[in-house]
Structures are given as C-alpha cells and as structure tokens.
TIVO-2410 file (N, C-alpha, C; in nm, 3 decimals):
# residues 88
REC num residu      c1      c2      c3 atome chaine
REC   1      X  -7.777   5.683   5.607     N      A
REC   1      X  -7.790   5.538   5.614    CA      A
REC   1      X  -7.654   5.472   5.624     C      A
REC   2      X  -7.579   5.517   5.552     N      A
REC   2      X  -7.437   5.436   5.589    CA      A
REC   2      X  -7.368   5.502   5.674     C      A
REC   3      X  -7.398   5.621   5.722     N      A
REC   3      X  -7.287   5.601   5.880    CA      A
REC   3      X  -7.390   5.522   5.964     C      A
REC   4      X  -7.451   5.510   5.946     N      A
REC   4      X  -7.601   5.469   6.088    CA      A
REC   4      X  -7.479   5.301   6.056     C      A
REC   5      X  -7.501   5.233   5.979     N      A
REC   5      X  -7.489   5.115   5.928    CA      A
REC   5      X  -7.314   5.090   5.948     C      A
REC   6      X  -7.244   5.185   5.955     N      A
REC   6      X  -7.063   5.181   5.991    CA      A
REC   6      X  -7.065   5.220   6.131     C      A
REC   7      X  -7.174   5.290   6.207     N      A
REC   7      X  -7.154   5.281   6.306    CA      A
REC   7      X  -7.218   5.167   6.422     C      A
REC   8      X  -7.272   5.109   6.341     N      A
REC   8      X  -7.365   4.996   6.380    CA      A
REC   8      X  -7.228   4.877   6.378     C      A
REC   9      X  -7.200   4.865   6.246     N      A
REC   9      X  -7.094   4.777   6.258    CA      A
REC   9      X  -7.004   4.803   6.290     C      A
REC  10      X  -6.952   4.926   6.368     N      A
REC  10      X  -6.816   4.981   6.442    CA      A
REC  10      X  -6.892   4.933   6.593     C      A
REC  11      X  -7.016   4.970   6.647     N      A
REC  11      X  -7.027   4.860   6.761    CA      A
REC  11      X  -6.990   4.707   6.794     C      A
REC  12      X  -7.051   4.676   6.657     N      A
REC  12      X  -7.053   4.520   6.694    CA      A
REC  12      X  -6.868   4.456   6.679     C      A
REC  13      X  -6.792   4.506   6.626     N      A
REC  13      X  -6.652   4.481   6.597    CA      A
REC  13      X  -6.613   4.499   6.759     C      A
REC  14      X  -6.645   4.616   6.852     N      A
REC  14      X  -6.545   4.680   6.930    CA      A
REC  14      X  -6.663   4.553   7.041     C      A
REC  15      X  -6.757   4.558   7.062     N      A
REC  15      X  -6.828   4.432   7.188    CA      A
REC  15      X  -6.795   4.323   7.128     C      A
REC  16      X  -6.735   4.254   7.031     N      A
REC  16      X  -6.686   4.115   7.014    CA      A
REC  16      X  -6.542   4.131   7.051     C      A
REC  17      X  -6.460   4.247   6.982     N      A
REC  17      X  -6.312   4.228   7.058    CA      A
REC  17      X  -6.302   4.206   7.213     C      A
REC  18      X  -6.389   4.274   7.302     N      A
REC  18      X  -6.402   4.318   7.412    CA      A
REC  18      X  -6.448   4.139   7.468     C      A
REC  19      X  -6.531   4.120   7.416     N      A
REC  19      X  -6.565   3.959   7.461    CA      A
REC  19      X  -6.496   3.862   7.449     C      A
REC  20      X  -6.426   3.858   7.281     N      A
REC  20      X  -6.312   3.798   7.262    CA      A
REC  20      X  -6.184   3.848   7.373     C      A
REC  21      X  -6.149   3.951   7.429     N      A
REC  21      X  -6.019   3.959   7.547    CA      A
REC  21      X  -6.068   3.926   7.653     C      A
REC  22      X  -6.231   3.929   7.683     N      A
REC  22      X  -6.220   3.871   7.821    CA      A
REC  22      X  -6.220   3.754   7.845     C      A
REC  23      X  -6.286   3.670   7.745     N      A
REC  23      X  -6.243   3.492   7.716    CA      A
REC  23      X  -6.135   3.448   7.722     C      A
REC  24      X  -5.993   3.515   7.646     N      A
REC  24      X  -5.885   3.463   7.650    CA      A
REC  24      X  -5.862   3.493   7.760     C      A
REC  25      X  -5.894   3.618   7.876     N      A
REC  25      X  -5.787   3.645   7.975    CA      A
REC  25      X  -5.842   3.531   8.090     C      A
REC  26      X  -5.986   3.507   8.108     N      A
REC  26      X  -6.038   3.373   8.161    CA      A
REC  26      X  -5.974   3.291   8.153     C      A
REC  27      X  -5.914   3.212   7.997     N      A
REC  27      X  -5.907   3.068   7.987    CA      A
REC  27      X  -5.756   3.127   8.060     C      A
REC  28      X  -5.631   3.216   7.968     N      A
REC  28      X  -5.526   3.279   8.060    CA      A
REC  28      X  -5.533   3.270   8.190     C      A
REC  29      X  -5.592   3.280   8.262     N      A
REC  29      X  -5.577   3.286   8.419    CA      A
REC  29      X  -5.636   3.122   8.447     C      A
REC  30      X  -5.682   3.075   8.373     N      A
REC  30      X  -5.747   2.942   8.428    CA      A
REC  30      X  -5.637   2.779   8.380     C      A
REC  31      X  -5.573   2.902   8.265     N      A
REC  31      X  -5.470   2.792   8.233    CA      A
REC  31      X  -5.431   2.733   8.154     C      A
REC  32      X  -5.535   2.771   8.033     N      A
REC  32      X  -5.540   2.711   7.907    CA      A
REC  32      X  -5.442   2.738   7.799     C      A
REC  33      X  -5.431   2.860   7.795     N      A
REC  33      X  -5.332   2.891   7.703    CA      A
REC  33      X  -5.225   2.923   7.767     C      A
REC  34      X  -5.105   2.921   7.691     N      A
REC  34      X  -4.959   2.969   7.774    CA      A
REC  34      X  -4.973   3.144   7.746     C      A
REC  35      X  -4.859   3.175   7.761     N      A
REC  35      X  -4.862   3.335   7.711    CA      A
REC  35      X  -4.817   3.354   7.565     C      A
REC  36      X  -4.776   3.275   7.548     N      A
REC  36      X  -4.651   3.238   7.427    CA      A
REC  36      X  -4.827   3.201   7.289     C      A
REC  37      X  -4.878   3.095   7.311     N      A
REC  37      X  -4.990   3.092   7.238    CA      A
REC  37      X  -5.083   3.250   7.233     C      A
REC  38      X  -5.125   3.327   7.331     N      A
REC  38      X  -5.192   3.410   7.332    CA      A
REC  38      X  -5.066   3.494   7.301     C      A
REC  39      X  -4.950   3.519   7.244     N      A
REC  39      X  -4.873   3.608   7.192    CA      A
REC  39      X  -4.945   3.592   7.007     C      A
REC  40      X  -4.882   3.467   6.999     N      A
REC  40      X  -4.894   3.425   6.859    CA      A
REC  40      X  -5.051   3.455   6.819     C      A
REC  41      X  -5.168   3.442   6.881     N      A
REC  41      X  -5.327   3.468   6.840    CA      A
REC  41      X  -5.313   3.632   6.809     C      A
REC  42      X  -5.258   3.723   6.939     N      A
REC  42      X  -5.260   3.864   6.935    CA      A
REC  42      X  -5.146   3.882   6.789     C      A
REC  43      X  -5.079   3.883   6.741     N      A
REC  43      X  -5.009   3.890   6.625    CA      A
REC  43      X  -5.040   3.813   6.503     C      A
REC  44      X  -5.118   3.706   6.462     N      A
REC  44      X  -5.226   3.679   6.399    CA      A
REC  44      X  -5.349   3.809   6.366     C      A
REC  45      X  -5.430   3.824   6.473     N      A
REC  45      X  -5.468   3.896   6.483    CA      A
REC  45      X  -5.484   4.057   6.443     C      A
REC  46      X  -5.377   4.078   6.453     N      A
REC  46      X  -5.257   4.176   6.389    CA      A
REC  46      X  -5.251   4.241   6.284     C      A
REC  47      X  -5.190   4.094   6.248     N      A
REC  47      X  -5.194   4.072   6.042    CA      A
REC  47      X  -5.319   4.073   6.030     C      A
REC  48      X  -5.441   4.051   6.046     N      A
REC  48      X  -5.557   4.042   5.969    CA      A
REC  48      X  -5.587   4.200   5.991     C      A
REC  49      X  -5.544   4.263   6.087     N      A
REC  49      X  -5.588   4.430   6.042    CA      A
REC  49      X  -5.575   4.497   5.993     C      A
REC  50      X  -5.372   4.441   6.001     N      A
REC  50      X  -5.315   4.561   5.894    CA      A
REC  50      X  -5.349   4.465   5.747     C      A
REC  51      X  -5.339   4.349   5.717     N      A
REC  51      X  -5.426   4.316   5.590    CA      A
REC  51      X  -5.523   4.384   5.500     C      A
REC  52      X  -5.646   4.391   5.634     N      A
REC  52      X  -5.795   4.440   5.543    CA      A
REC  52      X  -5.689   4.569   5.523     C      A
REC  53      X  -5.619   4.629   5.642     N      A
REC  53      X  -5.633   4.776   5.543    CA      A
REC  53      X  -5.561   4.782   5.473     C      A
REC  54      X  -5.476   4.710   5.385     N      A
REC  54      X  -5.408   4.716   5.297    CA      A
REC  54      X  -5.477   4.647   5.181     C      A
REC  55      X  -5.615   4.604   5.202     N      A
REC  55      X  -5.690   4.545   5.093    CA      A
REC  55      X  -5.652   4.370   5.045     C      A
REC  56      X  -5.564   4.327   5.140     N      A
REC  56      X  -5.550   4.168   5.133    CA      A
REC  56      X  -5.676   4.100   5.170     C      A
REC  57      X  -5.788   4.056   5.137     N      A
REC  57      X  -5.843   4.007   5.176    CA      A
REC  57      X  -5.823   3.833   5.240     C      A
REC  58      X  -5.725   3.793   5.157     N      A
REC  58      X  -5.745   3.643   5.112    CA      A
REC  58      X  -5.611   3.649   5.277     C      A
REC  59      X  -5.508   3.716   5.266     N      A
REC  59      X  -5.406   3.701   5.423    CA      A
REC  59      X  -5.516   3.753   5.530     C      A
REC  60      X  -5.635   3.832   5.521     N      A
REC  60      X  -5.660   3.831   5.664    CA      A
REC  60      X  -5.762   3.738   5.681     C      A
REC  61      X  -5.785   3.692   5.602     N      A
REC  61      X  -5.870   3.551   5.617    CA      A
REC  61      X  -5.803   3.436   5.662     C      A
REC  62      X  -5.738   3.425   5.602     N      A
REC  62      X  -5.552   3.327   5.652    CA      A
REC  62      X  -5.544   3.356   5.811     C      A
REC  63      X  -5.487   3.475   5.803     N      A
REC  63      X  -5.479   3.499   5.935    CA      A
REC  63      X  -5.544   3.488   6.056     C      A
REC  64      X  -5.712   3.501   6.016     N      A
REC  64      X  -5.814   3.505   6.099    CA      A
REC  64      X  -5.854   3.360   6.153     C      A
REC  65      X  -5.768   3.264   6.028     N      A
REC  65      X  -5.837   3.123   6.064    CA      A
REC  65      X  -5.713   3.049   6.145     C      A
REC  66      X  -5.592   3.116   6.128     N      A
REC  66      X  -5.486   3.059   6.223    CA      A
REC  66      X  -5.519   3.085   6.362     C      A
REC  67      X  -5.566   3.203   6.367     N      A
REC  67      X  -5.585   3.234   6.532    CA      A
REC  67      X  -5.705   3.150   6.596     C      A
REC  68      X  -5.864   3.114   6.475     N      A
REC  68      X  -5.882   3.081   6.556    CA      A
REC  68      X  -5.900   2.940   6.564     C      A
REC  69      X  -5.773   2.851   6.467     N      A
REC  69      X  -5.770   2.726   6.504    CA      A
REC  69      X  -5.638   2.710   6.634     C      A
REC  70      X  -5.592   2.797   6.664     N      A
REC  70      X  -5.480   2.832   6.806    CA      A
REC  70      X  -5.625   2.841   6.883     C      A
REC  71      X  -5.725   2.934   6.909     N      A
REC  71      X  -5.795   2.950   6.999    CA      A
REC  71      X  -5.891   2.853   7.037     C      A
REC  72      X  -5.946   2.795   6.943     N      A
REC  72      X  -6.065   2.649   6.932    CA      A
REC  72      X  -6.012   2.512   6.949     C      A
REC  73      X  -5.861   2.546   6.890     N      A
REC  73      X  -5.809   2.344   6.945    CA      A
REC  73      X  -5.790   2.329   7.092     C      A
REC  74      X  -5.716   2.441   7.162     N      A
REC  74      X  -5.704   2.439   7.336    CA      A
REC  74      X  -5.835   2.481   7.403     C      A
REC  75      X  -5.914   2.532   7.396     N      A
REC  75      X  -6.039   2.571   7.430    CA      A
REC  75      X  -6.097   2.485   7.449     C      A
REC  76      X  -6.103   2.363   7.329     N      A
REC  76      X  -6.236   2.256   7.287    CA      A
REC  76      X  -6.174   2.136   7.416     C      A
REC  77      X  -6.026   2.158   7.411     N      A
REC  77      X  -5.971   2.048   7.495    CA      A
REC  77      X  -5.990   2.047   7.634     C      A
REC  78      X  -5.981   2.177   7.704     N      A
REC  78      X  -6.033   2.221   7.793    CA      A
REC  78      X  -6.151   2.159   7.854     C      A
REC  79      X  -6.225   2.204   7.730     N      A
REC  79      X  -6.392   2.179   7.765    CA      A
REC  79      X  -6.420   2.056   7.807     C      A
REC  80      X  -6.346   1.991   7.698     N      A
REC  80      X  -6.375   1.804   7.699    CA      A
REC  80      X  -6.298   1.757   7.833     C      A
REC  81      X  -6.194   1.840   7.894     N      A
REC  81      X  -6.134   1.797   8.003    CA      A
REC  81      X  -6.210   1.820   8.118     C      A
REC  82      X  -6.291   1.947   8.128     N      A
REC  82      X  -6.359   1.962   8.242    CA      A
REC  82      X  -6.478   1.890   8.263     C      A
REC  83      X  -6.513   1.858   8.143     N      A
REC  83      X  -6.669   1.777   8.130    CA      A
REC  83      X  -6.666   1.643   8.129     C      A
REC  84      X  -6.511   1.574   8.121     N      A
REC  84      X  -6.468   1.444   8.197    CA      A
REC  84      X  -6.449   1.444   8.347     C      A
REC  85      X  -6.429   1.534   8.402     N      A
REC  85      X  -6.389   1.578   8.531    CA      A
REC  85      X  -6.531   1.582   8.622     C      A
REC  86      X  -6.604   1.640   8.567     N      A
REC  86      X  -6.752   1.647   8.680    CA      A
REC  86      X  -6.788   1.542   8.659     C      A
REC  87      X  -6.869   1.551   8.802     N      A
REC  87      X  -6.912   1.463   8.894    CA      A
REC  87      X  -7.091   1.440   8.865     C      A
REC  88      X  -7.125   1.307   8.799     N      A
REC  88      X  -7.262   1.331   8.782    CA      A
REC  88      X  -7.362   1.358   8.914     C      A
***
C-alpha cells in the first residue's frame, strides 16, 4: 500500500513539474517573463527541494510561495493584457 501510494504520488509530482516547464517555456517564448525572473523561480524552486530534504518545512513553503507569487503576478498581467486586447 505505500509504495502503490509513493508511487502514485511520485507520478503526480513528475506530470505537474512537466506542466509547470511547459507553461513557463510558453509564457518564455511569448514574453512574459524575462530569463532573469525564470532564473530566480528555478532557484526558488531549488530551495524548496533541498529544504523538504533537509526537513525545513516552514523555508520550503517560503520558498514555494515566492516562486509562485514571481509566477502568478506576471502571468495574471498577461492575461488581463490579452483579454483587454481582443476584439469582441
């Protein structure tokens, strides 16, 4: 039961990273982020791994919410920019 259940949740970790890089490399190529922001998310990011495994819970939580207020403030702006932009 618990490898069924670690490997269950070793899927769902590795198809959200995978979704999470193809989003950024989208908004990346579309413009949204610089490289310099998607440096700082990937090293955020980072820290919250080597965190859990060092048993920090409370820094990779920190960490997890820096990246994704870097990822959700340019994203959301985006959105609101393109959805001023079309044409009813």
């Amino acid at each position: 039961m618990t490898v069924t259940l670690l490997r269950n949740l070793a899927f769902v970790a590795r198809f959200t990273a995978v979704d999470l890089a193809h989003q950024l490399r989208r908004d990346l190529e579309r413009g949204v982020f610089s490289r310099q922001t998607l440096g700082l998310i990937g090293v955020a990011i980072a820290v919250a791994v080597f965190a859990l495994g060092q048993g920090a819970w409370l820094v990779a939580v920190l960490s997890l919410l820096l990246a994704g207020f870097f990822t959700y403030g340019p994203a959301r702006a985006d959105r609101r920019w393109r959805d001023d932009r079309r044409e009813p």
